[in-house]
C-alpha positions in Angstrom: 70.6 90.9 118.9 72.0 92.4 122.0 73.2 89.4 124.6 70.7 89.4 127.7 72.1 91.1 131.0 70.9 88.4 133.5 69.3 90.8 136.1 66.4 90.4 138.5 65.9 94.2 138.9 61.9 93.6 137.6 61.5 90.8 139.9 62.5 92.5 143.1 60.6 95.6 141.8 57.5 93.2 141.8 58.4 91.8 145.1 58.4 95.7 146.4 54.5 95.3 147.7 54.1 91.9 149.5 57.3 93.0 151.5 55.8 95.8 153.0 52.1 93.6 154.1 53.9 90.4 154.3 53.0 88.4 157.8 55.1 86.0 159.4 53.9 82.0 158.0 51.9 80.3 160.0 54.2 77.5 161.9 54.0 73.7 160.3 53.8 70.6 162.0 56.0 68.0 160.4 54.3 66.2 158.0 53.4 69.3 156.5 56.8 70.3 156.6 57.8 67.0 154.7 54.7 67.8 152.4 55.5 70.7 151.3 59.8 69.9 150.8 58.2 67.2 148.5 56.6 69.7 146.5 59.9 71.4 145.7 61.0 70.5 142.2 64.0 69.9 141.4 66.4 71.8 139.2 67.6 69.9 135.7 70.3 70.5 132.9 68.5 71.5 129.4 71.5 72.0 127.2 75.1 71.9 127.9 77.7 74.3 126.1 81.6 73.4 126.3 81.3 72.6 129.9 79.3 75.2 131.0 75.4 73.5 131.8 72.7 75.8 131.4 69.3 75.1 133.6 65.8 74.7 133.6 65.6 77.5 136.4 67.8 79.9 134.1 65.2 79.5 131.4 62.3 80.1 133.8 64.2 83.1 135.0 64.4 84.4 131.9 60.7 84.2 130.9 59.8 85.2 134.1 61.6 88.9 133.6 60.2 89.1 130.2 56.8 88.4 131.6 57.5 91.2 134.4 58.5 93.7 131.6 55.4 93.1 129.1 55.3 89.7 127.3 52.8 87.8 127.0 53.1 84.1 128.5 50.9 81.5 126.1 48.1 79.8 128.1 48.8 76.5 126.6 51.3 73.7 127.1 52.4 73.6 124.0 52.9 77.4 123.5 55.1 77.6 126.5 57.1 74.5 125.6 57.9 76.9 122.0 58.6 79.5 124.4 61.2 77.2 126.1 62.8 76.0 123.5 63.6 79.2 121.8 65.2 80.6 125.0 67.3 77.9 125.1 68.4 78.0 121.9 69.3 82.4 122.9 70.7 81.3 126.1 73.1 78.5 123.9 74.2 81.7 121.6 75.1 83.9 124.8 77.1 81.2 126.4 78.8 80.4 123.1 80.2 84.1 122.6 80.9 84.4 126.4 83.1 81.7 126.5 84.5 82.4 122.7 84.8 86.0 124.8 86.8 84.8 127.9 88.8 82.9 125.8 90.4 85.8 123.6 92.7 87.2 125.8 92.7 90.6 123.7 89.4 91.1 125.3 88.8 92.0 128.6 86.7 94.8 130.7 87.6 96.2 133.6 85.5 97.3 137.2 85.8 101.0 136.3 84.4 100.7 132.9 81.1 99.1 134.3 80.7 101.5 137.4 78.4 103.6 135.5 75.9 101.3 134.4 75.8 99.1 137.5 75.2 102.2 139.6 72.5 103.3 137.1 70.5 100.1 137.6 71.0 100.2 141.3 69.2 103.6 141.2 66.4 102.6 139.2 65.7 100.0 141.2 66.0 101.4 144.4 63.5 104.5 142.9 60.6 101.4 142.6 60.5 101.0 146.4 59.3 103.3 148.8 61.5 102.9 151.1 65.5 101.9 151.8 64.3 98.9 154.0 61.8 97.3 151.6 64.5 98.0 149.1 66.9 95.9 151.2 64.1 93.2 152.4 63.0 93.1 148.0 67.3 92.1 147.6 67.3 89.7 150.7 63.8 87.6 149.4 66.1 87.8 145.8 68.9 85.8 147.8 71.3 88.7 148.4 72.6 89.3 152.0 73.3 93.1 151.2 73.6 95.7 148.5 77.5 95.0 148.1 76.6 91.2 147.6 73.3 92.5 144.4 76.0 94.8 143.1 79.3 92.0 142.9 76.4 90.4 140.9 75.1 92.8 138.3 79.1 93.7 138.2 79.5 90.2 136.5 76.5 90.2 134.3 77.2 93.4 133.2 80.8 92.3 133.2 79.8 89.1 131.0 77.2 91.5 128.6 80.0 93.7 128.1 82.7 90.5 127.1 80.2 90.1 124.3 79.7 92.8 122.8 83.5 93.5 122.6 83.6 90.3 121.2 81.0 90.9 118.4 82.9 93.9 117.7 86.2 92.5 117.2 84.6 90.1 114.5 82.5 93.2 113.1 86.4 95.0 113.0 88.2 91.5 111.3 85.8 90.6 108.6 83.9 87.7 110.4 80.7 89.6 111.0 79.9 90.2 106.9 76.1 91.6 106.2 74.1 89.2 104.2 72.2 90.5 101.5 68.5 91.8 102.0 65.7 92.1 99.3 63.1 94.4 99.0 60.8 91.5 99.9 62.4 91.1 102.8 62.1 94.4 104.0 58.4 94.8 103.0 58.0 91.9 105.3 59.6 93.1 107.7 57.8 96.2 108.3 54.7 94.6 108.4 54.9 92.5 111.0 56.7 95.0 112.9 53.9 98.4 112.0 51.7 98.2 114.7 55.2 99.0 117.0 56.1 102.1 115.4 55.4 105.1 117.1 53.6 108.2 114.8 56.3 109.5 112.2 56.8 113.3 113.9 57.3 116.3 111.6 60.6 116.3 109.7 63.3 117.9 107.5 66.1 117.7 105.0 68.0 120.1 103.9 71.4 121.0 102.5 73.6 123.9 103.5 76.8 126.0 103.4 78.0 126.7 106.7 80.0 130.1 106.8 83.1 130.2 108.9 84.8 133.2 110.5 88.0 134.2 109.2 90.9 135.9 111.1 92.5 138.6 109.9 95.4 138.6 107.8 97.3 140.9 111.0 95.6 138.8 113.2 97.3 135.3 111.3 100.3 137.2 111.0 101.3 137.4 114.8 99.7 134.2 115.6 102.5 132.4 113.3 105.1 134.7 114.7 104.3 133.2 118.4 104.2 129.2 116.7 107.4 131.0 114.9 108.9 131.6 118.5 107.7 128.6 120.6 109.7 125.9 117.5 112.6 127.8 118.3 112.0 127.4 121.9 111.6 124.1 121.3 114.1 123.1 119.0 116.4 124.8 121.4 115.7 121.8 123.9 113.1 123.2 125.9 111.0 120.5 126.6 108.1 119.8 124.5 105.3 118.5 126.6 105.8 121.5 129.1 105.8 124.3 126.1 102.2 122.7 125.1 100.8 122.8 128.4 102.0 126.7 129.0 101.2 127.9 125.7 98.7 125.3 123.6 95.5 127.1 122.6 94.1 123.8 122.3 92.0 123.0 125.5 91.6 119.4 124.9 94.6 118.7 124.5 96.5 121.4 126.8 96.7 119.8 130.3 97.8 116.6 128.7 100.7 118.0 127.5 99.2 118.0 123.6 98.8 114.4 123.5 96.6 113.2 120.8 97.0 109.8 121.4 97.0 107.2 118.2 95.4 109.1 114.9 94.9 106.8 111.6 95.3 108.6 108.3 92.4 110.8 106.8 91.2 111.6 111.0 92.7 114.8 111.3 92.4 118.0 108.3 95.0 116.9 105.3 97.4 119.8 106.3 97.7 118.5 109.5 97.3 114.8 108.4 100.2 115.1 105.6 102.8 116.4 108.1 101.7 113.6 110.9 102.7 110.9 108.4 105.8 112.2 107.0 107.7 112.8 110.5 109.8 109.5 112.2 109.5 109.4 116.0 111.2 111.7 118.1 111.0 114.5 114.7 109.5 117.8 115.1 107.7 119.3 112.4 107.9 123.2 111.0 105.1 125.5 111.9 101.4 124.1 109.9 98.8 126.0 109.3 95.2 124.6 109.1 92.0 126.1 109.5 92.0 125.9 113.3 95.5 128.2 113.3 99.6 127.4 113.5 100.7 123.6 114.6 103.8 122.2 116.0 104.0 118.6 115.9 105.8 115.6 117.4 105.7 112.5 116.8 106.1 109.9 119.7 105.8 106.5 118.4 104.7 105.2 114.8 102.8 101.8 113.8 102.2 101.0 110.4 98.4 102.4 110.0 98.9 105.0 112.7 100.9 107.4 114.5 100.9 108.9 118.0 101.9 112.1 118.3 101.6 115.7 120.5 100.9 119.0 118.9 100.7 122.6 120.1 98.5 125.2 118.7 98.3 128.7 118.4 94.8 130.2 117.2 94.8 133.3 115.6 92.5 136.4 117.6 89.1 137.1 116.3 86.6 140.5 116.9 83.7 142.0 115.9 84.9 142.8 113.0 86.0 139.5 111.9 82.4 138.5 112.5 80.5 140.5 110.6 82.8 140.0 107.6 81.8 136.4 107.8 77.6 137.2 108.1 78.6 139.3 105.0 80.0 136.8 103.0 76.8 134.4 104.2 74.5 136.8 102.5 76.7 136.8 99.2 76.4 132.8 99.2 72.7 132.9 99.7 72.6 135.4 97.0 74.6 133.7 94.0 73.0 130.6 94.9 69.3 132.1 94.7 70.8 133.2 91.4 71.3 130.1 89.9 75.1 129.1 91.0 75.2 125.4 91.8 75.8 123.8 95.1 78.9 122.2 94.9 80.1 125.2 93.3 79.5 127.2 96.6 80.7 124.7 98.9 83.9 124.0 97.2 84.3 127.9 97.8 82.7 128.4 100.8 81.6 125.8 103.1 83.4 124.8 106.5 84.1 120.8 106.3 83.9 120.4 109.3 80.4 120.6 108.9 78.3 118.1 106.9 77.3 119.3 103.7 73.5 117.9 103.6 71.1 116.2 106.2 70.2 113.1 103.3 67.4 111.9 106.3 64.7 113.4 107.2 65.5 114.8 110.7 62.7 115.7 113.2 62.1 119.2 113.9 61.8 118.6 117.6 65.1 117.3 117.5 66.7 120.2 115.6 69.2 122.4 117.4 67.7 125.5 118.8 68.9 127.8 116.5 68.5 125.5 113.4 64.9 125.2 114.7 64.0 128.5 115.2 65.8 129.5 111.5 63.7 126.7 109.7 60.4 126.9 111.2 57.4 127.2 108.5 60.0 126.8 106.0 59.1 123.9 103.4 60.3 122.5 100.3 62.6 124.1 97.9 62.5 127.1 100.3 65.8 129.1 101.3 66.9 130.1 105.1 68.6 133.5 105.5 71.7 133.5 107.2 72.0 132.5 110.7 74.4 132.0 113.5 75.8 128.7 115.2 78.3 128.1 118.0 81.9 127.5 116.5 83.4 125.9 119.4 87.0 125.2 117.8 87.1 128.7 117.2 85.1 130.6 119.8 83.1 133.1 117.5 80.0 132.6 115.7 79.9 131.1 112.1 76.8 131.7 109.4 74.4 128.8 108.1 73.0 129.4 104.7 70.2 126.5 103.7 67.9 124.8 101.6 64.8 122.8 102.6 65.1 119.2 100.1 61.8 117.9 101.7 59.5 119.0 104.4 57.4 116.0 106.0 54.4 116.4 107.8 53.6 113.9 111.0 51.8 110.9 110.1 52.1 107.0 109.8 55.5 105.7 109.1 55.4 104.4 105.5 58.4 101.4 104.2 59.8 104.0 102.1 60.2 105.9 105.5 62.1 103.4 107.2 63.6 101.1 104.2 67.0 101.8 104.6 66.8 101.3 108.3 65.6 98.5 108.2 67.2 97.1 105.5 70.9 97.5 106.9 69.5 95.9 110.7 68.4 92.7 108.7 71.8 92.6 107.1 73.3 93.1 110.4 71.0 90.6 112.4 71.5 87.8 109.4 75.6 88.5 109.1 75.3 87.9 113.3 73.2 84.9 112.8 75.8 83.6 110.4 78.6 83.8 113.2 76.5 82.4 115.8 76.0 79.1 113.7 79.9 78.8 113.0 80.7 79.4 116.2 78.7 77.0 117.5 79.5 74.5 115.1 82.6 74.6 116.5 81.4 74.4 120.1 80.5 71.5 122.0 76.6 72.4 122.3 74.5 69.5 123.8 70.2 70.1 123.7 68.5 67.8 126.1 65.1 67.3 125.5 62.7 69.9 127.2 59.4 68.8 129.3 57.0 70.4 131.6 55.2 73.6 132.5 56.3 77.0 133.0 55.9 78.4 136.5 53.6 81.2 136.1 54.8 84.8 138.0 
């Protein structure tokens, strides 16, 4: 369950028409005046949570935006009394974590972080009106002065959306949150009651592959190492790291930060790199690494028990034509031994780039594909091989050589359980393992229910 974003960005859409044909009301004497304040109802408290009260208007709010974006409101009493009670009971969970949120202190969000999405809402809604005043009337009739008065609102329910989903997080990140167990039943269930909201299954792929990276030369590694050679004695010398990595780093993420690299856990980086990382003390400066991105320096900064913040500068060897075509060459060998019979892992323990995965395990829709990947597996289907072709090798800046294997071809159709088992399976585990947390949290939250009564006012 996502927590709900309390928003009325459907309700002033809907609002958008009678704005623009709306006639001034008709003047009232005073008994009709007194009439019709009689009429008002009154707001009431339906459930209380710490101290925090959550009203009858919140829930009608609520329904009301579910209403405006599809849902179906029952017809009877009864059915909308259900309806009630269940959004209580959600808007009880989302107060819960909100306050559980606001009180970890570890937590918090800041403006700049919700800019993005705020501003993104503010668009669409402002695209629904046809014009900037009836955009400004629709906010006024919602009980906003101005736009800067709608956006310090949606700031705070996004603010408060955002608290919460940190929050689940950090419990997902400390054990709290633990999966509950799913059966096959379950899932079968599942995916029945949910079919008729599936959209068709497109066409869609598997494969496995060897992806082909382009080597340097040996004279090309040679005076690469000589420069990382020259720029540790540069450094050890007392010339000032930072500065030496944004002169001479080959690294562009990393250059005009000084090669910072901020906080790395074990096993992140490639184990060449990764062994040295762990073996300095702050304030140490390593010998010259080689990996397969080129020649590393690397300090370390500061070092916590599970990770280690650190700066590196790197010097990539050149590559050329040359280079290129030695590495389509040694494609066309892999494709070859392994039509031949040579077994997978045998070629991609010899041959594959790990920075690449090794197989697509799910079937992957071929409208979805990569362009090149796309074009290089069109009418292929299962069991078939792909001749070499060439994908972008950004950390290197030369082409590198895909050699694959079609597992399973899948035609577009119907989405079967077997299609979406897995899916579905680990969401239920997720969704019952949240449930679980919910209930102890609010066992040990004050949580008062007061009894619910009434009608729903219709949109």
């Amino acid at each position: 369950m996502i927590p709900r974003v309390l928003s009325v960005l459907t309700v002033l859409a809907c609002l958008g028409a009678p704005i623009a044909s709306a006639q001034p009301p008709a003047r009232q004497d005073s008994a009709q005046r007194t009439d019709s304040l009689r009429r008002v109802p009154l707001d009431r408290v339906v459930a209380v949570v710490g101290t925090a009260p959550i009203l009858w208007s919140d829930v009608q709010e609520t329904i009301l935006q579910r209403v405006s974006m599809g849902m179906q409101l029952p017809q009877d009493s009864l059915g909308q009394l259900t309806m009630a009670r269940q959004v209580v009971q959600e808007l009880v969970d989302e107060q819960v974590l909100l306050q559980r949120a606001v009180a970890d202190t570890s937590i918090s969000v800041a403006d700049e972080d919700l800019t993005q999405t705020v501003d993104d809402q503010i668009k669409r809604l402002r695209d629904r009106f046809p014009s900037e005043g009836q955009f400004v009337n629709a906010l006024r009739e919602a009980g906003f002065g101005n736009l800067d008065a709608y956006k310090r609102w949606l700031t705070e329910q996004a603010r408060e959306t955002e608290l919460q989903r940190r929050f689940v997080q950090r419990m997902q990140q400390e054990g709290r949150m633990v999966p509950v167990a799913v059966s096959d039943a379950d899932v079968t269930e599942a995916f029945q009651r949910a079919r008729g909201q599936f959209p068709k299954r497109p066409p869609a792929v598997t494969f496995r592959q060897i992806v082909v990276a382009t080597q340097a030369s040996s004279q090309a590694k040679a005076v690469a190492r000589a420069k990382a050679d020259s720029l540790l004695v540069e450094i050890r010398a007392g010339s000032d790291f930072e500065q030496v990595a944004r002169r001479e780093s080959m690294d562009e993420s990393t250059k005009e930060s000084g090669g910072d690299l901020g906080w790395t856990r074990r096993d992140q980086t490639v184990p060449e790199f990764d062994r040295m990382l762990f073996r300095l003390a702050p304030g140490q400066v390593s010998p010259v690494v080689e990996t397969q991105y080129g020649f590393h320096i690397i300090k370390v900064e500061r070092v916590k028990p599970s990770e280690v913040k650190a700066r590196h500068v790197l010097i990539k060897p050149r590559y050329d034509s040359t280079d290129t075509q030695r590495a389509k060459v040694r494609a066309d060998s892999v494709l070859a031994h392994w039509r031949a019979g040579t077994p997978f892992d045998t070629l991609v323990a010899r041959y594959h780039d790990p920075d690449e995965v090794e197989s697509v395990l799910e079937p992957f829709p071929r409208d979805s594909l990569p362009p090149s990947y796309a074009q290089a597996l069109q009418g292929k289907g299962r069991g078939d091989y792909v001749e070499p072709f060439a994908i972008e090798d950004r950390s290197r800046g030369v082409p590198k050589f895909v050699v694959a294997q079609i597992t399973e071809a899948i035609e577009a159709g119907d989405y079967t359980v077997e299609d979406l088992r897995d899916r579905i399976r680990s969401q239920l585990a997720q969704e019952r393992g949240y449930r679980r947390l919910l209930e102890t949290l609010r066992k040990q939250t004050f949580v008062a229910i007061l009894p619910i009564e009434g009608t729903l006012a219709r949109p």
